[in-house]
mmCIF file of the N, C-alpha and C atoms, coordinates in Angstrom:
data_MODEL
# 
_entry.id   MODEL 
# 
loop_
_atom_site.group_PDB 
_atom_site.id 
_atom_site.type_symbol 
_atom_site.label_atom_id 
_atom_site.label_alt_id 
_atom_site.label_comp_id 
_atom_site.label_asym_id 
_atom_site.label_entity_id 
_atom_site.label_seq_id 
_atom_site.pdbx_PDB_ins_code 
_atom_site.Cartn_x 
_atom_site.Cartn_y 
_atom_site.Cartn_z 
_atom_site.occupancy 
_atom_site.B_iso_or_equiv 
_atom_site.pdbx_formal_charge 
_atom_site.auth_seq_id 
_atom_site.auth_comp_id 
_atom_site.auth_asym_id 
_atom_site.auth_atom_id 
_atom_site.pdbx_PDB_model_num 
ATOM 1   N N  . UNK A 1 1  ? -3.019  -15.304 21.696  1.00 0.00 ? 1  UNK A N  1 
ATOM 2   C CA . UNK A 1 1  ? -2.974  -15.635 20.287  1.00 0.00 ? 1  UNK A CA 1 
ATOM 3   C C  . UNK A 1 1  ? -1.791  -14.921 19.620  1.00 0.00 ? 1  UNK A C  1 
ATOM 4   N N  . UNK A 1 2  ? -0.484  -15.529 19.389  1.00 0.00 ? 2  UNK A N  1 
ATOM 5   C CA . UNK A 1 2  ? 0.559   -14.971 18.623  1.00 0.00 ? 2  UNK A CA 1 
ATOM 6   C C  . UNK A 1 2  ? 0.260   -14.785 17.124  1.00 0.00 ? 2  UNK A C  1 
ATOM 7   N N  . UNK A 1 3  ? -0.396  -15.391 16.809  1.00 0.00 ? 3  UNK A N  1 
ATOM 8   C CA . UNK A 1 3  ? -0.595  -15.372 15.444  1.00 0.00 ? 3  UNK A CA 1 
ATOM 9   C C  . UNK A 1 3  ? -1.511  -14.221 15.056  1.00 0.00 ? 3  UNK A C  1 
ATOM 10  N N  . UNK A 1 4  ? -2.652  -13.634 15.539  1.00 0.00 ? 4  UNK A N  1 
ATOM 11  C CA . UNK A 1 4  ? -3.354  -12.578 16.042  1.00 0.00 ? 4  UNK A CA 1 
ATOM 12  C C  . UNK A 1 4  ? -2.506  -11.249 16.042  1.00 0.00 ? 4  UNK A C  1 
ATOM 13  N N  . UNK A 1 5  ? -1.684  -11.234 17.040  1.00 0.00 ? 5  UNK A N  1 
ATOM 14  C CA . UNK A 1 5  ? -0.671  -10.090 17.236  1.00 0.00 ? 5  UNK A CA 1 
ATOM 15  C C  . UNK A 1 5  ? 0.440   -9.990  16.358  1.00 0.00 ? 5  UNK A C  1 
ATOM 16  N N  . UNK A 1 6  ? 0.982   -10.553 16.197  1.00 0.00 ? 6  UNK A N  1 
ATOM 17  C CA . UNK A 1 6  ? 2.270   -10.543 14.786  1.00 0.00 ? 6  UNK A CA 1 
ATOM 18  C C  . UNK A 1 6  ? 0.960   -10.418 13.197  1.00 0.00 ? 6  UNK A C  1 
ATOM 19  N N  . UNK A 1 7  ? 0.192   -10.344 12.931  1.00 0.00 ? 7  UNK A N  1 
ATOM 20  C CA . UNK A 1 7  ? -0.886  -10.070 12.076  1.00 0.00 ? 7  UNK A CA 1 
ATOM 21  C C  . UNK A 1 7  ? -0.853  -8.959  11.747  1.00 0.00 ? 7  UNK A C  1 
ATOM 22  N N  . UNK A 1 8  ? -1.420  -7.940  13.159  1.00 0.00 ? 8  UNK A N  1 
ATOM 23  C CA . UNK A 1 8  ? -2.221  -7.018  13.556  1.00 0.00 ? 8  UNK A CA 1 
ATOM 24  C C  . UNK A 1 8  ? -0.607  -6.116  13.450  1.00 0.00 ? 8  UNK A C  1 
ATOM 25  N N  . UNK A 1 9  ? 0.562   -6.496  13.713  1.00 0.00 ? 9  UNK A N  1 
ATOM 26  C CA . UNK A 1 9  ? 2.091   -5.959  13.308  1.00 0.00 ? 9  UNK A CA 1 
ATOM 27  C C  . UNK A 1 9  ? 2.159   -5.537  12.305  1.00 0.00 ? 9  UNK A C  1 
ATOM 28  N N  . UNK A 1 10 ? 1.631   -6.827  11.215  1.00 0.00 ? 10 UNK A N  1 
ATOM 29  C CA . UNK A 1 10 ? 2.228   -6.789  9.703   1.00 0.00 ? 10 UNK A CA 1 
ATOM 30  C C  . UNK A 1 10 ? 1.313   -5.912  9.179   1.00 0.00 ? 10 UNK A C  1 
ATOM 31  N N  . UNK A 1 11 ? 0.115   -5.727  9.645   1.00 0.00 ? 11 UNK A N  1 
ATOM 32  C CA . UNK A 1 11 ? -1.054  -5.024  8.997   1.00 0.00 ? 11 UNK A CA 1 
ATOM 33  C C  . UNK A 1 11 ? -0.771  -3.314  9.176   1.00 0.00 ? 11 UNK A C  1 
ATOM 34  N N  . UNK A 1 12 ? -0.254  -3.392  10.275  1.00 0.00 ? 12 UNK A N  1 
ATOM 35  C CA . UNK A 1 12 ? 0.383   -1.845  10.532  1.00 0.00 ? 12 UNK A CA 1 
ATOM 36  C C  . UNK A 1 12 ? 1.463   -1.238  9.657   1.00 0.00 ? 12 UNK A C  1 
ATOM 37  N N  . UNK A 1 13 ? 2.663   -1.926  9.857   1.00 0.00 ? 13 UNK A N  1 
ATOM 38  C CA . UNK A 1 13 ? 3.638   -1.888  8.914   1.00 0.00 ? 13 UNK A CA 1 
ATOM 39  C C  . UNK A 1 13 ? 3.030   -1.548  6.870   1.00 0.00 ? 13 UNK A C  1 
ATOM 40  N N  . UNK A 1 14 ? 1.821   -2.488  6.973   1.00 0.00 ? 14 UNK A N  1 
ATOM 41  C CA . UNK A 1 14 ? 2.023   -2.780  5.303   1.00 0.00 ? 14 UNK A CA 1 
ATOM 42  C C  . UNK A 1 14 ? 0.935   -1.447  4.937   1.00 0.00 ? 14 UNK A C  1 
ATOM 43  N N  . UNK A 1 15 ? 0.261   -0.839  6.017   1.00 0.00 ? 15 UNK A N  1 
ATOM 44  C CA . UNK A 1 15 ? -0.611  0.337   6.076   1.00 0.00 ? 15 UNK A CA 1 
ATOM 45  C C  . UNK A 1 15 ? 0.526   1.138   6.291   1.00 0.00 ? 15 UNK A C  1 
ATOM 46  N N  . UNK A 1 16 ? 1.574   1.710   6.503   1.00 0.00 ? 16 UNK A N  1 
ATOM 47  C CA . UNK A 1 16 ? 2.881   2.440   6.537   1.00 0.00 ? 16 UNK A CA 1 
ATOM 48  C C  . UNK A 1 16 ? 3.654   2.793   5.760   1.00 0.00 ? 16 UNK A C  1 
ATOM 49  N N  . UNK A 1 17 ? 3.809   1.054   4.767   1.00 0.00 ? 17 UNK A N  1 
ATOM 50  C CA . UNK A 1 17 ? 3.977   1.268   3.730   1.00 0.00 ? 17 UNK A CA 1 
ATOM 51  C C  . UNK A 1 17 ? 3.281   1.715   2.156   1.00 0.00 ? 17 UNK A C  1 
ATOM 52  N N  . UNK A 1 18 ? 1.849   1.505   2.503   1.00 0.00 ? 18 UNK A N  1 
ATOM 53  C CA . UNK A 1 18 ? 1.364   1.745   1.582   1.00 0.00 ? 18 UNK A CA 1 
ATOM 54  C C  . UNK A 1 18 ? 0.579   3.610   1.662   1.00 0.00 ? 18 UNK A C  1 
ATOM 55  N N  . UNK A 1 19 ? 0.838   3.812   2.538   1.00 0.00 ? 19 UNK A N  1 
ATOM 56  C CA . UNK A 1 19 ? 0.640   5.534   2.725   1.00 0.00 ? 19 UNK A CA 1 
ATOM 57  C C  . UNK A 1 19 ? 1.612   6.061   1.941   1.00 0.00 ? 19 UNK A C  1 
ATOM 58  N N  . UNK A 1 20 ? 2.940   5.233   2.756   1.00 0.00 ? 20 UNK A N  1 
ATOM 59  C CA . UNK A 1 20 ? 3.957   6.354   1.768   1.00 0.00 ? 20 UNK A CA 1 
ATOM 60  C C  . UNK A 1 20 ? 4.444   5.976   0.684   1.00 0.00 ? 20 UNK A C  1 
ATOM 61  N N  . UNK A 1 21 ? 3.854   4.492   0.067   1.00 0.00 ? 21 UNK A N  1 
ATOM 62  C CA . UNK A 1 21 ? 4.004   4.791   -1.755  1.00 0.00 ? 21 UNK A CA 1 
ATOM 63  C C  . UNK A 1 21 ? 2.840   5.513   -2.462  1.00 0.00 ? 21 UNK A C  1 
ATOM 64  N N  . UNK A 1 22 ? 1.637   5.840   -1.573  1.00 0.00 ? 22 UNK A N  1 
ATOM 65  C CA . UNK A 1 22 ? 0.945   6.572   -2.191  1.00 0.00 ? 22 UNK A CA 1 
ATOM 66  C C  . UNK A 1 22 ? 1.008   8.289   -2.150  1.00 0.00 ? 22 UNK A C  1 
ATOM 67  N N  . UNK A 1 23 ? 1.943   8.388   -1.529  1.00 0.00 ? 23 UNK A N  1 
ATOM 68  C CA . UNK A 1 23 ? 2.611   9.536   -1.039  1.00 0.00 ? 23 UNK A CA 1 
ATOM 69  C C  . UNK A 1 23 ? 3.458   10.063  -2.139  1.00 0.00 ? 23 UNK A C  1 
ATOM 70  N N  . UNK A 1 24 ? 4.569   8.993   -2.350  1.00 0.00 ? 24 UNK A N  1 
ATOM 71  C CA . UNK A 1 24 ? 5.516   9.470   -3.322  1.00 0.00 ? 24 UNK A CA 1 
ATOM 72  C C  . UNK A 1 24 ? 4.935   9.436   -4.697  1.00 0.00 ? 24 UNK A C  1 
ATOM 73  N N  . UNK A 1 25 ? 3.892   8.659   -4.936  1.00 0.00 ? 25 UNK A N  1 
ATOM 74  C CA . UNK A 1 25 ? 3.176   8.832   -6.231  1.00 0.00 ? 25 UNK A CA 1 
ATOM 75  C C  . UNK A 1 25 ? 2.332   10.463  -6.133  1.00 0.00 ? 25 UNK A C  1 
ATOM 76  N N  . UNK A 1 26 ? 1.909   11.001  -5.093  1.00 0.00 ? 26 UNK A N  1 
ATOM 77  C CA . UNK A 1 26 ? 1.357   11.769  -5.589  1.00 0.00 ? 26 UNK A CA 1 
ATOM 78  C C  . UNK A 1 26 ? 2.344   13.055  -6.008  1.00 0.00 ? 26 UNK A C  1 
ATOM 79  N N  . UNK A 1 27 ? 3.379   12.729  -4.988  1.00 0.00 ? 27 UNK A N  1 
ATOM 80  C CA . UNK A 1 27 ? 4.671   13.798  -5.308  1.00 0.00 ? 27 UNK A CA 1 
ATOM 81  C C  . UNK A 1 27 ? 5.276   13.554  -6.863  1.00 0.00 ? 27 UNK A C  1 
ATOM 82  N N  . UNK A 1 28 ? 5.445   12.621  -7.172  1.00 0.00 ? 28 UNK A N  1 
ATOM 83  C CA . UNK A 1 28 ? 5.655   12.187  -9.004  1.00 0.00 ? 28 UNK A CA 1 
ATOM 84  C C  . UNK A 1 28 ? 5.030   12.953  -9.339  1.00 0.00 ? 28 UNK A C  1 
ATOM 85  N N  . UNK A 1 29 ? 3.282   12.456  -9.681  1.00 0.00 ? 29 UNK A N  1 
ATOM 86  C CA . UNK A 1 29 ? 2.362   13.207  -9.932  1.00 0.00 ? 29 UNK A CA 1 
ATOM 87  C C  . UNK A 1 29 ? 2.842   14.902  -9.770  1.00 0.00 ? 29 UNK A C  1 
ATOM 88  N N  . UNK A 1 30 ? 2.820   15.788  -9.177  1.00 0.00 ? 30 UNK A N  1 
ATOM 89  C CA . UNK A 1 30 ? 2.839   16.865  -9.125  1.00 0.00 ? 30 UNK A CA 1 
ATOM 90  C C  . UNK A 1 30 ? 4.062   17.104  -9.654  1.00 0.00 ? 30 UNK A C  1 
ATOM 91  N N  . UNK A 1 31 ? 5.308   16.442  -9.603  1.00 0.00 ? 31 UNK A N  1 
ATOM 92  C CA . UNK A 1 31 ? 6.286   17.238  -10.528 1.00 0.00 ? 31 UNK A CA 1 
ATOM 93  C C  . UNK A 1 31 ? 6.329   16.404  -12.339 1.00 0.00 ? 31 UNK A C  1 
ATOM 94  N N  . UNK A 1 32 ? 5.391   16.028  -13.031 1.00 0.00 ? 32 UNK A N  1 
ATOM 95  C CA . UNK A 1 32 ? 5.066   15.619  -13.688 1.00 0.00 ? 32 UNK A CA 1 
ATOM 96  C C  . UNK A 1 32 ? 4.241   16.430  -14.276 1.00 0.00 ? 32 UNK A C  1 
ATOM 97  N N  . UNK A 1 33 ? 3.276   17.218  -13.509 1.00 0.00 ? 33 UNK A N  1 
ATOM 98  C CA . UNK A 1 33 ? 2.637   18.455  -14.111 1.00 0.00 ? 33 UNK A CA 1 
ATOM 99  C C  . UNK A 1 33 ? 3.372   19.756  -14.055 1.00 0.00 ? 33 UNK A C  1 
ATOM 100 N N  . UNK A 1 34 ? 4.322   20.095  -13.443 1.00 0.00 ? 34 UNK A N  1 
ATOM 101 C CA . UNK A 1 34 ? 5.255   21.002  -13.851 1.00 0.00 ? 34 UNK A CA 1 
ATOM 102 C C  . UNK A 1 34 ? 5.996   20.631  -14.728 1.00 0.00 ? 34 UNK A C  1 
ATOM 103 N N  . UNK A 1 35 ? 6.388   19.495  -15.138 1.00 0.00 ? 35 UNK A N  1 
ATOM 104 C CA . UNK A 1 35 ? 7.403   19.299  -16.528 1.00 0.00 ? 35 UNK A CA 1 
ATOM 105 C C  . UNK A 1 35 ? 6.143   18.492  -17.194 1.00 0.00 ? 35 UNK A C  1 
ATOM 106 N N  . UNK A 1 36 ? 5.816   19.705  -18.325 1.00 0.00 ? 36 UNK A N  1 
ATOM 107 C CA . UNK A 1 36 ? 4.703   19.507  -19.371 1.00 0.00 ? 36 UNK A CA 1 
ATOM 108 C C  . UNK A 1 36 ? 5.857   18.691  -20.545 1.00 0.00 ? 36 UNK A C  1 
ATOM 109 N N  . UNK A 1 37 ? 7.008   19.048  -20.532 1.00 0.00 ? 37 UNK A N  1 
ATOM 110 C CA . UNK A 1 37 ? 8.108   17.826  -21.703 1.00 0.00 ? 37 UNK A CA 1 
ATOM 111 C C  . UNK A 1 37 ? 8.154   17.235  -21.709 1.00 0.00 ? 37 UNK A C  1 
ATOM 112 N N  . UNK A 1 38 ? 7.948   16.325  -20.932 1.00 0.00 ? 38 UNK A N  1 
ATOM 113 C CA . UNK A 1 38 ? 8.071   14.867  -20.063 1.00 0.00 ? 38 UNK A CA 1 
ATOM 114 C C  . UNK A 1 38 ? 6.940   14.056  -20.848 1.00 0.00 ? 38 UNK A C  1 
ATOM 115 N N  . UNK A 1 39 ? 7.010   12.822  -21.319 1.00 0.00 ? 39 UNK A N  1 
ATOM 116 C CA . UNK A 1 39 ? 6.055   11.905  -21.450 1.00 0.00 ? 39 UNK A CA 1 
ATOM 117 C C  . UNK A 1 39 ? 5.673   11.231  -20.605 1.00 0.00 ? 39 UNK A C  1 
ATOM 118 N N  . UNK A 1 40 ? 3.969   10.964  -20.304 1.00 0.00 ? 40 UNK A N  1 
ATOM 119 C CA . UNK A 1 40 ? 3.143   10.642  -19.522 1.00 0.00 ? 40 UNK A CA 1 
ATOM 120 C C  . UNK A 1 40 ? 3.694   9.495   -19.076 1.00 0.00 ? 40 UNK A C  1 
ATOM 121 N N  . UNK A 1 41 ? 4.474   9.239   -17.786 1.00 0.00 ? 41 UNK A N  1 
ATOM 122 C CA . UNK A 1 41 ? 4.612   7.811   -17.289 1.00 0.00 ? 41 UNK A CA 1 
ATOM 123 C C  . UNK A 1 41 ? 4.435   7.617   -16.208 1.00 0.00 ? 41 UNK A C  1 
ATOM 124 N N  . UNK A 1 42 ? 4.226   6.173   -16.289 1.00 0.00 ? 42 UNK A N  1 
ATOM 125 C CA . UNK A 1 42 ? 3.358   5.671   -14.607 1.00 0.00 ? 42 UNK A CA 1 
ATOM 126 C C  . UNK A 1 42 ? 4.324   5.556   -13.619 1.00 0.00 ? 42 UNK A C  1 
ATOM 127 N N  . UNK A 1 43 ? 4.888   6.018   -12.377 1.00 0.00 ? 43 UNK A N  1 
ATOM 128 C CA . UNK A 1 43 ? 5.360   5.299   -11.685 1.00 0.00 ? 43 UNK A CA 1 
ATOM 129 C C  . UNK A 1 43 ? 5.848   4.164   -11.626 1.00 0.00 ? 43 UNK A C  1 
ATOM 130 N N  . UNK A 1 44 ? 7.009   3.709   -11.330 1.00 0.00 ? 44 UNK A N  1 
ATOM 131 C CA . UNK A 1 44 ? 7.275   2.466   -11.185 1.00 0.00 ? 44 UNK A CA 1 
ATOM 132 C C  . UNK A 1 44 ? 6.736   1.323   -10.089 1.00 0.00 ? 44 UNK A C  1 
ATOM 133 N N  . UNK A 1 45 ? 6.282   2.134   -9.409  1.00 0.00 ? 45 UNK A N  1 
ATOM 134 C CA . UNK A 1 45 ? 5.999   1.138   -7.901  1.00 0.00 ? 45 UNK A CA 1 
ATOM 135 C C  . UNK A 1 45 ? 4.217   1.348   -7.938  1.00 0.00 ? 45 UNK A C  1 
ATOM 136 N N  . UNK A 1 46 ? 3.803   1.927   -8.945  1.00 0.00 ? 46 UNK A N  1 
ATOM 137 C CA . UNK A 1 46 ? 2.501   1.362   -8.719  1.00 0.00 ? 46 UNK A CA 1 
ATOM 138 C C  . UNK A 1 46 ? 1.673   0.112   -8.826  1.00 0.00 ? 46 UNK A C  1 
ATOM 139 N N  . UNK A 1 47 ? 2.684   -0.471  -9.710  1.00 0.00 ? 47 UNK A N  1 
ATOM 140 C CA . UNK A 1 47 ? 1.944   -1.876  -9.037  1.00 0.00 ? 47 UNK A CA 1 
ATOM 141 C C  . UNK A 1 47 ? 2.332   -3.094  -7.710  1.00 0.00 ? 47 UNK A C  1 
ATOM 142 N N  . UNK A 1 48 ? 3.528   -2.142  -7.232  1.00 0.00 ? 48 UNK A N  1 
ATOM 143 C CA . UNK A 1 48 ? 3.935   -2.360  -6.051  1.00 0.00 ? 48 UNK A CA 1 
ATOM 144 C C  . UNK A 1 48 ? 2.822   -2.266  -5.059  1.00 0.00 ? 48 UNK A C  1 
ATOM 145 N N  . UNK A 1 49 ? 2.106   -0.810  -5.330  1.00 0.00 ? 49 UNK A N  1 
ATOM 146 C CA . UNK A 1 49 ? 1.424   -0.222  -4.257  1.00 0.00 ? 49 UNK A CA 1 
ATOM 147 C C  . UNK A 1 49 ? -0.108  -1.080  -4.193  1.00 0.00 ? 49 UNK A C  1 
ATOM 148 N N  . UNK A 1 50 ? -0.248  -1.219  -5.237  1.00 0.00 ? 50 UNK A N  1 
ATOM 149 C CA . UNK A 1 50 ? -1.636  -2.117  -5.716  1.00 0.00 ? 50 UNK A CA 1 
ATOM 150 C C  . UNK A 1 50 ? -1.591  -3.410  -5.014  1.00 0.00 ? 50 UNK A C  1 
ATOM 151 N N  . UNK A 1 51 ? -0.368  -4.257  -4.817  1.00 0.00 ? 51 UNK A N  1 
ATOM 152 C CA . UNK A 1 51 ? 0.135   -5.313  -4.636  1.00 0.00 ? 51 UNK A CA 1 
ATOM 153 C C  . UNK A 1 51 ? -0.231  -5.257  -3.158  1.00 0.00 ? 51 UNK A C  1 
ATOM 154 N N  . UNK A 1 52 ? 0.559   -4.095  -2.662  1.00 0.00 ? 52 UNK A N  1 
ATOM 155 C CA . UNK A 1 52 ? 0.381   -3.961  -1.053  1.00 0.00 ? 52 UNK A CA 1 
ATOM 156 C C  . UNK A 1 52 ? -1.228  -4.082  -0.681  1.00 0.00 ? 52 UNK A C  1 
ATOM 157 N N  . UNK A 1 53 ? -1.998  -3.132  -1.366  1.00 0.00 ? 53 UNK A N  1 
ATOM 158 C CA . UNK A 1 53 ? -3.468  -2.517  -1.179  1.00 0.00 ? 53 UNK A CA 1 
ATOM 159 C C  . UNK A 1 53 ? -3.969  -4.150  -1.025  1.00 0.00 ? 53 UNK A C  1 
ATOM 160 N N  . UNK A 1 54 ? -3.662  -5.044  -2.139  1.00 0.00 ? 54 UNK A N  1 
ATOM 161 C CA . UNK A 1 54 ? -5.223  -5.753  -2.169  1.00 0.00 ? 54 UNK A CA 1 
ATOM 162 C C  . UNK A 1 54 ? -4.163  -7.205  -1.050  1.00 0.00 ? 54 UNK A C  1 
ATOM 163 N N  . UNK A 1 55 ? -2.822  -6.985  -0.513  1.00 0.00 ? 55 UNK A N  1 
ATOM 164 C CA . UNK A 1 55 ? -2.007  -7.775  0.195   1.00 0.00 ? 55 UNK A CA 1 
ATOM 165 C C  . UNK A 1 55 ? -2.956  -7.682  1.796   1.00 0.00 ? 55 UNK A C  1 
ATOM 166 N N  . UNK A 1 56 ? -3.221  -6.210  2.042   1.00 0.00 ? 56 UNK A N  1 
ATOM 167 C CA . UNK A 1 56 ? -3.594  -6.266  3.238   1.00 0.00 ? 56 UNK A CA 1 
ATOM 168 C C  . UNK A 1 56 ? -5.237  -5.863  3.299   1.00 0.00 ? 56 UNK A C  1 
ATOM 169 N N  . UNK A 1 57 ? -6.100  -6.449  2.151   1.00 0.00 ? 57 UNK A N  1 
ATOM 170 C CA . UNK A 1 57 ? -7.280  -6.384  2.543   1.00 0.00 ? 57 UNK A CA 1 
ATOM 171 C C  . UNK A 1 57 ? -7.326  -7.588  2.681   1.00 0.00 ? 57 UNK A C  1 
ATOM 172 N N  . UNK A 1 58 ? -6.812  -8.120  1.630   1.00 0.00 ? 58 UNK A N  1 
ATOM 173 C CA . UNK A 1 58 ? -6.278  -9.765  2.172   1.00 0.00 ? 58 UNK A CA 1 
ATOM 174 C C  . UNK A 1 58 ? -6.370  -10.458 3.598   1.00 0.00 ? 58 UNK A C  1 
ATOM 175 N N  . UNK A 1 59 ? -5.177  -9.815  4.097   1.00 0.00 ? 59 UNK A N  1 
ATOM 176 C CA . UNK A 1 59 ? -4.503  -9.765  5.061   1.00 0.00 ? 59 UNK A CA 1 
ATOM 177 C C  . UNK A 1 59 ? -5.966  -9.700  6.836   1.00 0.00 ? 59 UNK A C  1 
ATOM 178 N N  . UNK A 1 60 ? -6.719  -8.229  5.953   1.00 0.00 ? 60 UNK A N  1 
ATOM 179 C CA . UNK A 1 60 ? -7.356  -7.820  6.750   1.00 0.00 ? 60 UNK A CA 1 
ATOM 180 C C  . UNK A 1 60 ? -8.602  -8.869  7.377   1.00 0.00 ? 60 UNK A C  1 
ATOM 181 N N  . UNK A 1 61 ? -9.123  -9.566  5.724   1.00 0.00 ? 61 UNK A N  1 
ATOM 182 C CA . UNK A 1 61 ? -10.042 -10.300 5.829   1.00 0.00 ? 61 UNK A CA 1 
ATOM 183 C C  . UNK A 1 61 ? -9.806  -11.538 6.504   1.00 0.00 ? 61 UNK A C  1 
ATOM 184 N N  . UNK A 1 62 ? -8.525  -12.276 6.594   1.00 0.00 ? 62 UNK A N  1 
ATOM 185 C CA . UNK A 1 62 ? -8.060  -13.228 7.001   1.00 0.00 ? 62 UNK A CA 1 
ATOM 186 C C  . UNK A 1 62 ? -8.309  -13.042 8.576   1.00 0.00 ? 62 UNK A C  1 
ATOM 187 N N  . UNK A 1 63 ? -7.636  -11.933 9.191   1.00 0.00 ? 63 UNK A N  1 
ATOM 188 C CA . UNK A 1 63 ? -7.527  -11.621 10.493  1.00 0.00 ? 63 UNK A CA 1 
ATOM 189 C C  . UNK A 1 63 ? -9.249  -11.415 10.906  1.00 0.00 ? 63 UNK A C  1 
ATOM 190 N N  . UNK A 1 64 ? -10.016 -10.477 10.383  1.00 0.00 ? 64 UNK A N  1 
ATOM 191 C CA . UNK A 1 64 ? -11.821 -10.944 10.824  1.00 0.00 ? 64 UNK A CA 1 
ATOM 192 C C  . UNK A 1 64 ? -12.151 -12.199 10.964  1.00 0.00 ? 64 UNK A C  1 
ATOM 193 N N  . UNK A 1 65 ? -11.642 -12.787 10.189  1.00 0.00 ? 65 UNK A N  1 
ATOM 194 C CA . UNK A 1 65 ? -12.150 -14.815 10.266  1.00 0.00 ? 65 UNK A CA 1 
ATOM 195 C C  . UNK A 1 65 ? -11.828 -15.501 11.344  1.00 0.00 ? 65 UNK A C  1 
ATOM 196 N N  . UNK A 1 66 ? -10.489 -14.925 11.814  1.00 0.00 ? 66 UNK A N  1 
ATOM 197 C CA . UNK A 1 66 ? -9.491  -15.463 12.717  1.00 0.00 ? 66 UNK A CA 1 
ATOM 198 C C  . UNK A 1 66 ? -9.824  -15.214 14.159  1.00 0.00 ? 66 UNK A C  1 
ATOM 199 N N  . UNK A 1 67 ? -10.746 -14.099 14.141  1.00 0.00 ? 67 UNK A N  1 
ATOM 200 C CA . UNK A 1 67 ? -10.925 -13.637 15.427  1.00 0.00 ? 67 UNK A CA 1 
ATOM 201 C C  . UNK A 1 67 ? -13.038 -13.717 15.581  1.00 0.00 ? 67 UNK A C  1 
ATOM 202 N N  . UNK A 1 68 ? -13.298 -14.031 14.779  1.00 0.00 ? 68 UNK A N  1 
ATOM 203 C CA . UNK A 1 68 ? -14.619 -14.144 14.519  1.00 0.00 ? 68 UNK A CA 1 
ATOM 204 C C  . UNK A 1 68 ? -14.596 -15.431 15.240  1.00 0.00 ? 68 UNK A C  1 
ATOM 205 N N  . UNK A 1 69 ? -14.069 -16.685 15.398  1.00 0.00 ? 69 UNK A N  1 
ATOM 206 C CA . UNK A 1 69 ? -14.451 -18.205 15.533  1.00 0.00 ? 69 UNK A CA 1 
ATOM 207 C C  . UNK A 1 69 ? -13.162 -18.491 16.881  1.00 0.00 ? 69 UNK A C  1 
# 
């Protein structure tokens, strides 16, 4: 099943990527509380990261179906 394995690729990759935008958000986060001057702002890529998150539960649920039948 190629379609199976190039899946189970992308699902790795987009879990890779989404570690390390949640990574660099938390590093924001922490130098955000050392500069108390700064006005409260969100990250730019968090809705990047959100995008990814619900991309590969997506992703995830598709691939259970796929291999279920």
């Amino acid at each position: 099943m190629p379609f199976s394995s190039s899946l189970n690729l992308f699902l790795i990759g987009n879990g890779l990527i989404i570690i390390t935008l949640i990574l660099n958000q938390n590093d924001s986060n922490k130098d955000a509380i050392t500069n108390r001057n700064s006005v409260s702002q969100t990250n730019p890529l968090e809705k990047f990261t959100w995008g990814c998150v619900l991309l590969q539960l997506s992703l995830f649920l598709i691939q259970t179906k796929v291999t279920d039948f």
